[in-house]
PyMOL Python script that loads the backbone (N, CA, C, O; Angstrom):
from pymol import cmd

cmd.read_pdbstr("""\
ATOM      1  N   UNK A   1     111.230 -47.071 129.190  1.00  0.00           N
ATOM      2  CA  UNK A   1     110.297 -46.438 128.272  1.00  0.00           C
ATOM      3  C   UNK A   1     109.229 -47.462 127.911  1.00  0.00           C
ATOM      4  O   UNK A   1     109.585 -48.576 127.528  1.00  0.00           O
ATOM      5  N   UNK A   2     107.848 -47.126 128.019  1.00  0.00           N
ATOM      6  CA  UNK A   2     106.967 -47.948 127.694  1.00  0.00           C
ATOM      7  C   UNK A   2     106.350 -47.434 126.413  1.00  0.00           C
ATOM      8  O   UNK A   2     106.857 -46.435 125.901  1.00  0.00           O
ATOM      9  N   UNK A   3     105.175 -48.086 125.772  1.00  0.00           N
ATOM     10  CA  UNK A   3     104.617 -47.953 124.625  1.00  0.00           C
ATOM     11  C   UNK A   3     103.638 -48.175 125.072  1.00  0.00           C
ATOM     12  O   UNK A   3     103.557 -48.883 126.076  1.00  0.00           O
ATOM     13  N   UNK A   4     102.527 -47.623 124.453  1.00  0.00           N
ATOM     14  CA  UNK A   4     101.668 -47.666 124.649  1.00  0.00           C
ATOM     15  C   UNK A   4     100.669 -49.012 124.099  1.00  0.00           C
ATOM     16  O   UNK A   4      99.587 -49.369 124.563  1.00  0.00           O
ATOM     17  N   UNK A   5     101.407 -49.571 123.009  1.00  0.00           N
ATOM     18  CA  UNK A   5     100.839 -50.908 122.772  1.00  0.00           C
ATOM     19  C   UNK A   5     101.988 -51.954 123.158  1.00  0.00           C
ATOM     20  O   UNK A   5     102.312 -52.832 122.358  1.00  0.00           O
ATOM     21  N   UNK A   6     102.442 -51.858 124.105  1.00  0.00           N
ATOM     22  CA  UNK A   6     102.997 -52.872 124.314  1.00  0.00           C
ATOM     23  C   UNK A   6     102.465 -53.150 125.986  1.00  0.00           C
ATOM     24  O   UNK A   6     102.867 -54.088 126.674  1.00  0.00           O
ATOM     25  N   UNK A   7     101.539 -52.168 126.403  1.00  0.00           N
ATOM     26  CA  UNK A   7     100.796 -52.268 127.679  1.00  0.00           C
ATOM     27  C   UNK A   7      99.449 -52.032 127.468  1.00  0.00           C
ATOM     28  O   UNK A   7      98.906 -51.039 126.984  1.00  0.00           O
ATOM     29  N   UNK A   8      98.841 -53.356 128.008  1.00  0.00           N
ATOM     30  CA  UNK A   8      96.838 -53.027 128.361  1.00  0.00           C
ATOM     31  C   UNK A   8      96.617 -51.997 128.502  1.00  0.00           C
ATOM     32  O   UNK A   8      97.474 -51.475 129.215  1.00  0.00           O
ATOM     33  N   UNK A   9      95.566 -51.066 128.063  1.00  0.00           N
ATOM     34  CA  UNK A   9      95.431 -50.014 128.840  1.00  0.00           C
ATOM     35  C   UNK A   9      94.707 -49.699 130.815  1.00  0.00           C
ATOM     36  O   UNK A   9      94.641 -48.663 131.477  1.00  0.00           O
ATOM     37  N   UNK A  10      94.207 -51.490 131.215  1.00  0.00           N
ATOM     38  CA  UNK A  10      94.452 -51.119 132.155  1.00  0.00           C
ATOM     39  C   UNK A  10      95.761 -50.695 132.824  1.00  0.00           C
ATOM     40  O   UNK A  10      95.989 -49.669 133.465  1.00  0.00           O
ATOM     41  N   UNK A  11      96.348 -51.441 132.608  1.00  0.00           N
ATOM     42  CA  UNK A  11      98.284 -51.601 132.951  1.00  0.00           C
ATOM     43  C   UNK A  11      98.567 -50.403 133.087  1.00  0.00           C
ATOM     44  O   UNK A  11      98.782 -49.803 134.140  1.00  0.00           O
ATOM     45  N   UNK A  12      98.578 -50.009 132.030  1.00  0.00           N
ATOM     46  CA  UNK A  12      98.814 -48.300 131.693  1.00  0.00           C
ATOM     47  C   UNK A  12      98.187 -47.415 132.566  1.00  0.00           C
ATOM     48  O   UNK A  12      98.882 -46.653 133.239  1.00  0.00           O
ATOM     49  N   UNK A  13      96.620 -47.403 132.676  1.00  0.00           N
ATOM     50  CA  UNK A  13      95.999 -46.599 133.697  1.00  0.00           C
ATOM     51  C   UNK A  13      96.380 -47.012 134.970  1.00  0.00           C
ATOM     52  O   UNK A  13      95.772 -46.325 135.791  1.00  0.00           O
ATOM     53  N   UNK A  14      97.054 -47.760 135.464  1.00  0.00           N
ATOM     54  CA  UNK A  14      97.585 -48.230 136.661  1.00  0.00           C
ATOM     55  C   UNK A  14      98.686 -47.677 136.881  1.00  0.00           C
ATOM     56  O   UNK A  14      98.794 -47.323 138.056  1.00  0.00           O
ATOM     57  N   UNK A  15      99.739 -47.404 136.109  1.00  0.00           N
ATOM     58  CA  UNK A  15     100.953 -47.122 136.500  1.00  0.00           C
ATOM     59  C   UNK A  15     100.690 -45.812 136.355  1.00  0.00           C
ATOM     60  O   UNK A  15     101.377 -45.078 137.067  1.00  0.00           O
ATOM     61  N   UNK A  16      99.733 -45.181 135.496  1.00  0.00           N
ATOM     62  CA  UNK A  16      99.695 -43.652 135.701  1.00  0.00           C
ATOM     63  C   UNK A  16      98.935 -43.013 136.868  1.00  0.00           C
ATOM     64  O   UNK A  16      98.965 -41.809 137.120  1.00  0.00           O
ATOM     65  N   UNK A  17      98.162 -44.058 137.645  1.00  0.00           N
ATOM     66  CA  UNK A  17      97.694 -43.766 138.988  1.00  0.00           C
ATOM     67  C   UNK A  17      98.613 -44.060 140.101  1.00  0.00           C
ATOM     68  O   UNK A  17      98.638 -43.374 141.123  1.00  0.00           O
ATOM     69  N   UNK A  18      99.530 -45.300 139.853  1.00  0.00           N
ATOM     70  CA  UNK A  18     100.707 -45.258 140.986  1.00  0.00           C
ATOM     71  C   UNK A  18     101.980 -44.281 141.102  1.00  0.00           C
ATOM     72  O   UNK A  18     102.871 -44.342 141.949  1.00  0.00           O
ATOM     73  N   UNK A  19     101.841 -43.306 139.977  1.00  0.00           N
ATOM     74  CA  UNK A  19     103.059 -42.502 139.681  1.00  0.00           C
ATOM     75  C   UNK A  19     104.256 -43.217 139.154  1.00  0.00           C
ATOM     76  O   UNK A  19     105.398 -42.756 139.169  1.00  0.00           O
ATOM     77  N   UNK A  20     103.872 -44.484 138.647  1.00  0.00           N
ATOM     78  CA  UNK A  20     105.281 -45.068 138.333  1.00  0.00           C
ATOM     79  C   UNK A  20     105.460 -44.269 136.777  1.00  0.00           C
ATOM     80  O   UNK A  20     106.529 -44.338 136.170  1.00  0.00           O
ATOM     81  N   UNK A  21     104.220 -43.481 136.210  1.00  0.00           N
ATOM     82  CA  UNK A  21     104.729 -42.831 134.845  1.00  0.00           C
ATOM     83  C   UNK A  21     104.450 -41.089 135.085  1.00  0.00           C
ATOM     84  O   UNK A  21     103.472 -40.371 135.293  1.00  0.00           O
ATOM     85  N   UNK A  22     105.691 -40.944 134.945  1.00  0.00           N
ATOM     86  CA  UNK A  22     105.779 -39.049 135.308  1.00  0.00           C
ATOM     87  C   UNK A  22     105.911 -38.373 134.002  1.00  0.00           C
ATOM     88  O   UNK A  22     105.288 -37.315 133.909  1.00  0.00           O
ATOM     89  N   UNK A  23     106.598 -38.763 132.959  1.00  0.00           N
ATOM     90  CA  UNK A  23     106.509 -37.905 131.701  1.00  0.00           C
ATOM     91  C   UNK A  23     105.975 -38.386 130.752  1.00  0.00           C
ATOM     92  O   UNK A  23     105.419 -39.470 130.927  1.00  0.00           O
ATOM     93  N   UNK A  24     105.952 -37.933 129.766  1.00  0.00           N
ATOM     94  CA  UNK A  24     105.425 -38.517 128.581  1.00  0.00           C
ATOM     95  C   UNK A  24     106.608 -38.144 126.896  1.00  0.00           C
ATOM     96  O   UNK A  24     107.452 -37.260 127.047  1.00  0.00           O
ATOM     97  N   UNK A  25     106.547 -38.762 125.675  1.00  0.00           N
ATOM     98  CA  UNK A  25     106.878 -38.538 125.007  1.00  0.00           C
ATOM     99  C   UNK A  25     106.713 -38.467 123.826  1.00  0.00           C
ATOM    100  O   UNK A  25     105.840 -39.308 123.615  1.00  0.00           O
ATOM    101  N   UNK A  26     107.078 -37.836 122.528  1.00  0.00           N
ATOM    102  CA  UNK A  26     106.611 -38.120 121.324  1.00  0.00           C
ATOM    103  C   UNK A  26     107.825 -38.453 120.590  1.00  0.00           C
ATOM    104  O   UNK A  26     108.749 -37.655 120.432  1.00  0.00           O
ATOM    105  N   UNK A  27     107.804 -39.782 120.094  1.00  0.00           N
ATOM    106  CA  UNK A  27     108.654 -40.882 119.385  1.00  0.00           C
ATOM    107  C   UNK A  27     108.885 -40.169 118.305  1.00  0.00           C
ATOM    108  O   UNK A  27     110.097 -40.110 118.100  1.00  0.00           O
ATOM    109  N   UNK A  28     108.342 -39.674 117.623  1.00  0.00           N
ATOM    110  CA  UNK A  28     108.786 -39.202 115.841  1.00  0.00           C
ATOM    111  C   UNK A  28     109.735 -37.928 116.359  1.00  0.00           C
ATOM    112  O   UNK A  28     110.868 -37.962 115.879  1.00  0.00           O
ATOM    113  N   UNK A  29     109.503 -36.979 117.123  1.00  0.00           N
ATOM    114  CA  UNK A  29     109.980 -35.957 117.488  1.00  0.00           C
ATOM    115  C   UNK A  29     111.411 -35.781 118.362  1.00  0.00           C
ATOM    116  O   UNK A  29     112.358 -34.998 118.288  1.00  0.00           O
ATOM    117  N   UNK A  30     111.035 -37.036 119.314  1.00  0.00           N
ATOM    118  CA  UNK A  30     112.485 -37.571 120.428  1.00  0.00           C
ATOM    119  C   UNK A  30     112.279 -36.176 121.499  1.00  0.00           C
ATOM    120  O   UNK A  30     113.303 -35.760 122.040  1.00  0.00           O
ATOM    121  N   UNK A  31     111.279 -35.642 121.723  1.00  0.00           N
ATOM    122  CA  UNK A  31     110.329 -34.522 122.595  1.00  0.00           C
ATOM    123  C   UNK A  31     109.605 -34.975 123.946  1.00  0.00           C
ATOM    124  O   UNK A  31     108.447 -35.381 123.851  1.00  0.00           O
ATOM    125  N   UNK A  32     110.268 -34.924 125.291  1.00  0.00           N
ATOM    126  CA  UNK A  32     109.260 -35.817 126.405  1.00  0.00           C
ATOM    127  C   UNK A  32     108.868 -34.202 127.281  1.00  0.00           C
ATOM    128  O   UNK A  32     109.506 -33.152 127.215  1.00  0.00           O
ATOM    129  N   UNK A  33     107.549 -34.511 128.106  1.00  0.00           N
ATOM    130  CA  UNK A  33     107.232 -33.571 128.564  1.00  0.00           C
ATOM    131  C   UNK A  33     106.632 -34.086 129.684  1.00  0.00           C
ATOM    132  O   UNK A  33     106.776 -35.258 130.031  1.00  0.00           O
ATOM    133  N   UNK A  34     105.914 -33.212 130.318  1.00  0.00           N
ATOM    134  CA  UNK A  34     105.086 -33.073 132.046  1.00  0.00           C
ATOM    135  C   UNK A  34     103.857 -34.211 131.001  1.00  0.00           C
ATOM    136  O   UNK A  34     103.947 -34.327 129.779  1.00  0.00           O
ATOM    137  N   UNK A  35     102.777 -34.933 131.885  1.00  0.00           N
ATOM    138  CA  UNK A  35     101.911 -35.366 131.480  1.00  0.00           C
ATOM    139  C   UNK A  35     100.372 -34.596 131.006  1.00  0.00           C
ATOM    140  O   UNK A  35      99.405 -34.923 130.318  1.00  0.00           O
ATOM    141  N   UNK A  36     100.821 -33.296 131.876  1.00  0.00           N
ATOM    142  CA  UNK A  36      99.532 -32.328 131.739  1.00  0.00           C
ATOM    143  C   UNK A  36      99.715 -31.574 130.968  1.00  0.00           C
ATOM    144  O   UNK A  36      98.894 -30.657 130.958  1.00  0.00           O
ATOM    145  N   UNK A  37     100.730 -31.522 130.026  1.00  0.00           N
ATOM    146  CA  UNK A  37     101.355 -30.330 128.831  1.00  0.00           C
ATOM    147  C   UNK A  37     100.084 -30.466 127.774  1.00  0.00           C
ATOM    148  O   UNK A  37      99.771 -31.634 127.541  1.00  0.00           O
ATOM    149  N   UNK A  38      99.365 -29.526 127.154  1.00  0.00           N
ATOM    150  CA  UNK A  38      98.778 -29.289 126.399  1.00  0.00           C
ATOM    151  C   UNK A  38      99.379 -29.504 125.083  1.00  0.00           C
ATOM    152  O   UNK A  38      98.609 -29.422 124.126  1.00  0.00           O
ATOM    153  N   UNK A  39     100.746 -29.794 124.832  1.00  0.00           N
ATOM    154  CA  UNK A  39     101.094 -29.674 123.656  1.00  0.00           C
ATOM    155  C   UNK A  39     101.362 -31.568 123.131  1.00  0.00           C
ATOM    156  O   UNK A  39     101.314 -32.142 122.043  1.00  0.00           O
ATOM    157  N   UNK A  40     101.696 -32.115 124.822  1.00  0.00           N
ATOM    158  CA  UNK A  40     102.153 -33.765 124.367  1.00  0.00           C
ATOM    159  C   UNK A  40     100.186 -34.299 124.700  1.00  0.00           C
ATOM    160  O   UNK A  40     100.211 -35.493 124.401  1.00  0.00           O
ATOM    161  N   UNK A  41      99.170 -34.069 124.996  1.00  0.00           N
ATOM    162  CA  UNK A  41      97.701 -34.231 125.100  1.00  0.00           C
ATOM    163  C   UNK A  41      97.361 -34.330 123.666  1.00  0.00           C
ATOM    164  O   UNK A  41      96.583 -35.214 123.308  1.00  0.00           O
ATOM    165  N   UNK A  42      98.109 -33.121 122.410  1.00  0.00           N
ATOM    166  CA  UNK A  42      97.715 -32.848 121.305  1.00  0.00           C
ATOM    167  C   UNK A  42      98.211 -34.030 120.451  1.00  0.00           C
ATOM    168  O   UNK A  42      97.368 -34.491 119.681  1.00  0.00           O
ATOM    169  N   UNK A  43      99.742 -34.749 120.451  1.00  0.00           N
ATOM    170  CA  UNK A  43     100.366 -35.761 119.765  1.00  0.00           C
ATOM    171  C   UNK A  43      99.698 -36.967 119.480  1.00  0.00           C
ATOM    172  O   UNK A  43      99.063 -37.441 120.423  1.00  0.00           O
ATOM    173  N   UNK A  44      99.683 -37.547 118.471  1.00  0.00           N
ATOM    174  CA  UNK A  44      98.691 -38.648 117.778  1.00  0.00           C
ATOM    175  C   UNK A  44      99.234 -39.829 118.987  1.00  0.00           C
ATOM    176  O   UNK A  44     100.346 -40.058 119.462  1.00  0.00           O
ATOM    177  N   UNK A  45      98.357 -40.219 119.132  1.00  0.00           N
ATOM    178  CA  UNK A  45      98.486 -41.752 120.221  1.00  0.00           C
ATOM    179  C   UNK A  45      99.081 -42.863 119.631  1.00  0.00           C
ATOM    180  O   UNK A  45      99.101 -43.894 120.303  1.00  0.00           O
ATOM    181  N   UNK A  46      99.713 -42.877 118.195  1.00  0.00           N
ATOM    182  CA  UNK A  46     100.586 -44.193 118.151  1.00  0.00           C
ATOM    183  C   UNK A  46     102.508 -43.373 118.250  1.00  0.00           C
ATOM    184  O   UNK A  46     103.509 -44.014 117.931  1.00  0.00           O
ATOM    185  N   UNK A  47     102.529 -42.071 118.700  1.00  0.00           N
ATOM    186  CA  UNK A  47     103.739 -41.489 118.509  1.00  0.00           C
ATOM    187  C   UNK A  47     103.941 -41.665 120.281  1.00  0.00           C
ATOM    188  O   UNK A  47     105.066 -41.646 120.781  1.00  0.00           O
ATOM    189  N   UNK A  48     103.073 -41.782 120.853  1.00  0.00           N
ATOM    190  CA  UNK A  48     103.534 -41.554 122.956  1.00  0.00           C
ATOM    191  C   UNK A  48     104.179 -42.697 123.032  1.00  0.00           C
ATOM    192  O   UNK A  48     104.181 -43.786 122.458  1.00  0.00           O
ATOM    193  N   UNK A  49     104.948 -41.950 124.238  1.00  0.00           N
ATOM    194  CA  UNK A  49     105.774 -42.982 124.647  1.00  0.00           C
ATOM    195  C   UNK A  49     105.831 -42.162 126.276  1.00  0.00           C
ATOM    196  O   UNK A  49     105.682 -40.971 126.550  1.00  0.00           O
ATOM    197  N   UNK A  50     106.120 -43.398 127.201  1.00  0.00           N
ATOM    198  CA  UNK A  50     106.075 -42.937 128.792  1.00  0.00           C
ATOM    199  C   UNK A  50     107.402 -43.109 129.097  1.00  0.00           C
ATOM    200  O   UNK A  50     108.117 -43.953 128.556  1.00  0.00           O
ATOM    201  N   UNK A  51     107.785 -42.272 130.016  1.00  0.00           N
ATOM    202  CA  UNK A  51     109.206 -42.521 131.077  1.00  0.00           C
ATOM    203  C   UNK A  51     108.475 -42.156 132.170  1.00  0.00           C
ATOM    204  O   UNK A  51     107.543 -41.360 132.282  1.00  0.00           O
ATOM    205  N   UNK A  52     109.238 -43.110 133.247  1.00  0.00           N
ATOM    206  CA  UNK A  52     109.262 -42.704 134.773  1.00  0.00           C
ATOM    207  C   UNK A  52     110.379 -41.663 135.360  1.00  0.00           C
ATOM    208  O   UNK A  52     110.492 -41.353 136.546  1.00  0.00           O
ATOM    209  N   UNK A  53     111.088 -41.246 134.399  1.00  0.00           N
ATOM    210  CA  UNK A  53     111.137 -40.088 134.753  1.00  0.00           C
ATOM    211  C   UNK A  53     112.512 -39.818 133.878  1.00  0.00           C
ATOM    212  O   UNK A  53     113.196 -40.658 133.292  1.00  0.00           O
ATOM    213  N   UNK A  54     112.758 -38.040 133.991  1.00  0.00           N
ATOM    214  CA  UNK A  54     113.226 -37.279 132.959  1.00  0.00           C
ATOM    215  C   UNK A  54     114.855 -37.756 132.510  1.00  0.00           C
ATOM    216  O   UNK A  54     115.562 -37.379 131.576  1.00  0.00           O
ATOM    217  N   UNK A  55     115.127 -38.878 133.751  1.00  0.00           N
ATOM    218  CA  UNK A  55     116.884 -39.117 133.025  1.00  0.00           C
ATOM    219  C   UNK A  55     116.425 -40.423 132.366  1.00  0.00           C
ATOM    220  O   UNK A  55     117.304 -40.863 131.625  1.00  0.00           O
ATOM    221  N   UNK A  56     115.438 -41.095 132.404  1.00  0.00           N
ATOM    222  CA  UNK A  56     115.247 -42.253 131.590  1.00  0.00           C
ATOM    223  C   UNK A  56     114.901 -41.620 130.171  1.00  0.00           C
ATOM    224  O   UNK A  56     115.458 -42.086 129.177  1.00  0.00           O
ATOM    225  N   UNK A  57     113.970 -40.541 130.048  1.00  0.00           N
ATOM    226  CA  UNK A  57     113.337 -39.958 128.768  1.00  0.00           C
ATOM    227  C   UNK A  57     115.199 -39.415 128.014  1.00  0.00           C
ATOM    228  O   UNK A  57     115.725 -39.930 127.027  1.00  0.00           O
ATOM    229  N   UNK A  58     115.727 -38.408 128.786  1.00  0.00           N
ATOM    230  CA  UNK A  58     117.345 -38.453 128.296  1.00  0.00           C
ATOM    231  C   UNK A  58     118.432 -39.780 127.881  1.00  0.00           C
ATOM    232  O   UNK A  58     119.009 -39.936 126.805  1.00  0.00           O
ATOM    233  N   UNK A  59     118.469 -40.295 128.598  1.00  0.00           N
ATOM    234  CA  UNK A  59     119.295 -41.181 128.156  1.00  0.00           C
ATOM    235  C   UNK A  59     118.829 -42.014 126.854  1.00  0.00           C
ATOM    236  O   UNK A  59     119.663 -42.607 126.169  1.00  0.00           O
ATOM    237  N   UNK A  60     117.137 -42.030 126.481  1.00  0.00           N
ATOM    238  CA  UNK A  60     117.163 -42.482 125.129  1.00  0.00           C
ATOM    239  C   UNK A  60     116.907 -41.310 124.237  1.00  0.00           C
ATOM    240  O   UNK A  60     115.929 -41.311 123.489  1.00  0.00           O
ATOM    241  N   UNK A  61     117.428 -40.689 124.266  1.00  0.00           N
ATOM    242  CA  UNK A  61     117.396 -39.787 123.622  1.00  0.00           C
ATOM    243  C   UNK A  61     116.808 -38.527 122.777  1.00  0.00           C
ATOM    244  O   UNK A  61     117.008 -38.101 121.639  1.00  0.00           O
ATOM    245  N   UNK A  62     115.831 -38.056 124.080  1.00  0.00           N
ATOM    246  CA  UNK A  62     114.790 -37.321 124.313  1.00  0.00           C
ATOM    247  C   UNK A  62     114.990 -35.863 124.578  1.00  0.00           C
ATOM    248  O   UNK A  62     116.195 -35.969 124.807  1.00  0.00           O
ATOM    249  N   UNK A  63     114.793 -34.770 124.707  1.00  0.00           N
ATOM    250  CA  UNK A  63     114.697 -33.650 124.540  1.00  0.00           C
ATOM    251  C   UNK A  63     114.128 -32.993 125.577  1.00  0.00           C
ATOM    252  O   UNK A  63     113.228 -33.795 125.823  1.00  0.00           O
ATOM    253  N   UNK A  64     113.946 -31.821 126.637  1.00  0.00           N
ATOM    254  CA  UNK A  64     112.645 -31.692 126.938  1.00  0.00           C
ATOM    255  C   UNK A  64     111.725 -30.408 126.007  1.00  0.00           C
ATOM    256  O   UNK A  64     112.006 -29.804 124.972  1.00  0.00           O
ATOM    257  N   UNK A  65     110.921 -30.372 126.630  1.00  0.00           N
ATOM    258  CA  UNK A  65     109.633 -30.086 126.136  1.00  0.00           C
ATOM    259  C   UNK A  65     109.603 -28.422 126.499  1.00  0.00           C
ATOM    260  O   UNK A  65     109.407 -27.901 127.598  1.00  0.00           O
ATOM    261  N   UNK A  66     109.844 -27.832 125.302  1.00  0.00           N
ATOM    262  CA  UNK A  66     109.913 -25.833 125.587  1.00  0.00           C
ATOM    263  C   UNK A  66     108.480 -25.174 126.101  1.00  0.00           C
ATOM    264  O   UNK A  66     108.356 -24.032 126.544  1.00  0.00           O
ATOM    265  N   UNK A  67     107.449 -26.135 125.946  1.00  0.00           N
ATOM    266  CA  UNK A  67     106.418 -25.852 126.738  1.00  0.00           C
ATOM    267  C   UNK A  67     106.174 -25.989 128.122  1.00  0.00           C
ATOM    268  O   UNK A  67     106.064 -24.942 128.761  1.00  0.00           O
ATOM    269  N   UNK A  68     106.069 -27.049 128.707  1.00  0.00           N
ATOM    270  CA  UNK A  68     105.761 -27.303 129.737  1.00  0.00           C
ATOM    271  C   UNK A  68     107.474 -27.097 130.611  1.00  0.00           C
ATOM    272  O   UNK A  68     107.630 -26.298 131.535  1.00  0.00           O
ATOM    273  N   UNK A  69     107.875 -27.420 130.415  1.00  0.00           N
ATOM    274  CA  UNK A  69     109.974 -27.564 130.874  1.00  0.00           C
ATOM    275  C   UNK A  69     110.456 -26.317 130.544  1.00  0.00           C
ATOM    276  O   UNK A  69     111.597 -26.338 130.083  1.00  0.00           O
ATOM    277  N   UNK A  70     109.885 -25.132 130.650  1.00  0.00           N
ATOM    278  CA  UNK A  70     111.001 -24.590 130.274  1.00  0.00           C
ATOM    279  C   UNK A  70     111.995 -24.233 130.529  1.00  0.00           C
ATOM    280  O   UNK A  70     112.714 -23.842 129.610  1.00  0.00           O
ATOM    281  N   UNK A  71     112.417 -24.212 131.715  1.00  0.00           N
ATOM    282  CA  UNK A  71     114.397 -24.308 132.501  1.00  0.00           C
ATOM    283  C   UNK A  71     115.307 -25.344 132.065  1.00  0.00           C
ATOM    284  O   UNK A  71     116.537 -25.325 132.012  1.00  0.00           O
ATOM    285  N   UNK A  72     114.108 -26.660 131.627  1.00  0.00           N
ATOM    286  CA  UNK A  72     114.857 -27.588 131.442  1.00  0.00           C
ATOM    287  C   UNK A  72     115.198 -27.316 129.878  1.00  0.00           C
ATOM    288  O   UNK A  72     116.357 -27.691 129.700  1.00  0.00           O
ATOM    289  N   UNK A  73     114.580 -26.758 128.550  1.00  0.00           N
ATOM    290  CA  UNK A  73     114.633 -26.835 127.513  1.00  0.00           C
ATOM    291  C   UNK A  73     115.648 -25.969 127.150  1.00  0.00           C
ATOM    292  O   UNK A  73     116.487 -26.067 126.255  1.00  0.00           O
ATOM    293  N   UNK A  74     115.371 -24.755 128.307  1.00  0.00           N
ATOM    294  CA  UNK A  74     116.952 -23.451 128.192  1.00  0.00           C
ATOM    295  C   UNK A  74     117.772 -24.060 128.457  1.00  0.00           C
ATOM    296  O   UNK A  74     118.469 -24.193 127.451  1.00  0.00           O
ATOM    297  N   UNK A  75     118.242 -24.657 129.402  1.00  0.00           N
ATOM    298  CA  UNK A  75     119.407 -25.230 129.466  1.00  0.00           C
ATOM    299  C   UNK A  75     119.492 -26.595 128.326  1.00  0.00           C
ATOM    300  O   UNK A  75     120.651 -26.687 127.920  1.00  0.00           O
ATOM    301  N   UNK A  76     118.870 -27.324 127.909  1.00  0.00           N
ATOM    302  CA  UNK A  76     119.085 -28.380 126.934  1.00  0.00           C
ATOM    303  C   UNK A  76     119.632 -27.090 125.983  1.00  0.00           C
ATOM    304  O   UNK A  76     120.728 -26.633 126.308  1.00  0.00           O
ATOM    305  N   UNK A  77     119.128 -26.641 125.144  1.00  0.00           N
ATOM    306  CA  UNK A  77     119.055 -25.324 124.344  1.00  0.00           C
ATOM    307  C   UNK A  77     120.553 -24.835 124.630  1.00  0.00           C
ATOM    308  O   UNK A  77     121.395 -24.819 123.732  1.00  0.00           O
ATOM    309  N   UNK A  78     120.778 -24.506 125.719  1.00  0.00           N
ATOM    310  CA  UNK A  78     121.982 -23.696 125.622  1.00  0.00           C
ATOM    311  C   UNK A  78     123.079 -24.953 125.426  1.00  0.00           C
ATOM    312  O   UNK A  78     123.917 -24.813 124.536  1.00  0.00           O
ATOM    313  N   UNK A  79     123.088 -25.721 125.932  1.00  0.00           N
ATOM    314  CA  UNK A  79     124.146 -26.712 126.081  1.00  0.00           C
ATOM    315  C   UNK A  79     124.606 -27.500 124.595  1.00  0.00           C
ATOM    316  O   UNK A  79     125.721 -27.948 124.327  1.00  0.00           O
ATOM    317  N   UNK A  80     123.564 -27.508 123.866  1.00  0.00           N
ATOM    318  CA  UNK A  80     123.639 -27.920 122.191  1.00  0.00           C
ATOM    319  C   UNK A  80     124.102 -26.755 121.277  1.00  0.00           C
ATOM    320  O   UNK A  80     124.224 -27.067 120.093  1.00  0.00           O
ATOM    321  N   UNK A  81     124.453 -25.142 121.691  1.00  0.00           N
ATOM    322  CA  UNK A  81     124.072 -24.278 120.857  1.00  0.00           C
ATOM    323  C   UNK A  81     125.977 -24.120 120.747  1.00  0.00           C
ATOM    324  O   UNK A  81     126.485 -23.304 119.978  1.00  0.00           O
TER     325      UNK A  81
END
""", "prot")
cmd.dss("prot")
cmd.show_as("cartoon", "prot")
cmd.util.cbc("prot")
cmd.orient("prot")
C-alpha cells in the first residue's frame, strides 16, 4: 500500500503508467476501488491510498467498492451478513 505522500508525484505517475498501481483506496473509509470509479476520483486526496492489487487492498483491511466492484462487494456483502 502506498500513500500518496510518501511518493513524488512523479514516482506515483510512474507506477500508475507501468500498471504497478491497479486500485485505489480511501483510508478513513477502509473502501478500495477500480482507478476510474467516479466515486474514489471524488475522495479528498489526503484519504487515497494505492494497492497493486485487490488481495493486497484485502489483506489490510479494505472492502471493495459497491460502485465500481460490484460482484466483488456482493459477495464481500454476503460473506459478512
Amino acid at each position: 500500500m502506498w500513500q500518496p505522500s510518501e511518493l513524488e508525484q512523479t514516482a506515483l505517475h510512474q507506477k500508475l503508467r507501468d500498471g504497478e498501481i491497479l486500485f485505489a483506496g480511501n483510508s478513513q473509509l477502509n473502501i478500495y476501488g477500480r482507478l476510474t470509479c467516479g466515486s474514489g476520483k471524488r475522495m479528498l486526496k489526503k484519504n487515497r491510498v494505492f494497492f497493486q492489487n485487490e488481495h493486497e487492498a484485502i489483506m489490510q483491511g479494505y472492502r471493495p467498492c459497491g460502485h465500481c466492484m460490484k460482484q466483488a462487494y456482493k459477495k464481500w456483502k454476503d460473506a459478512t451478513i
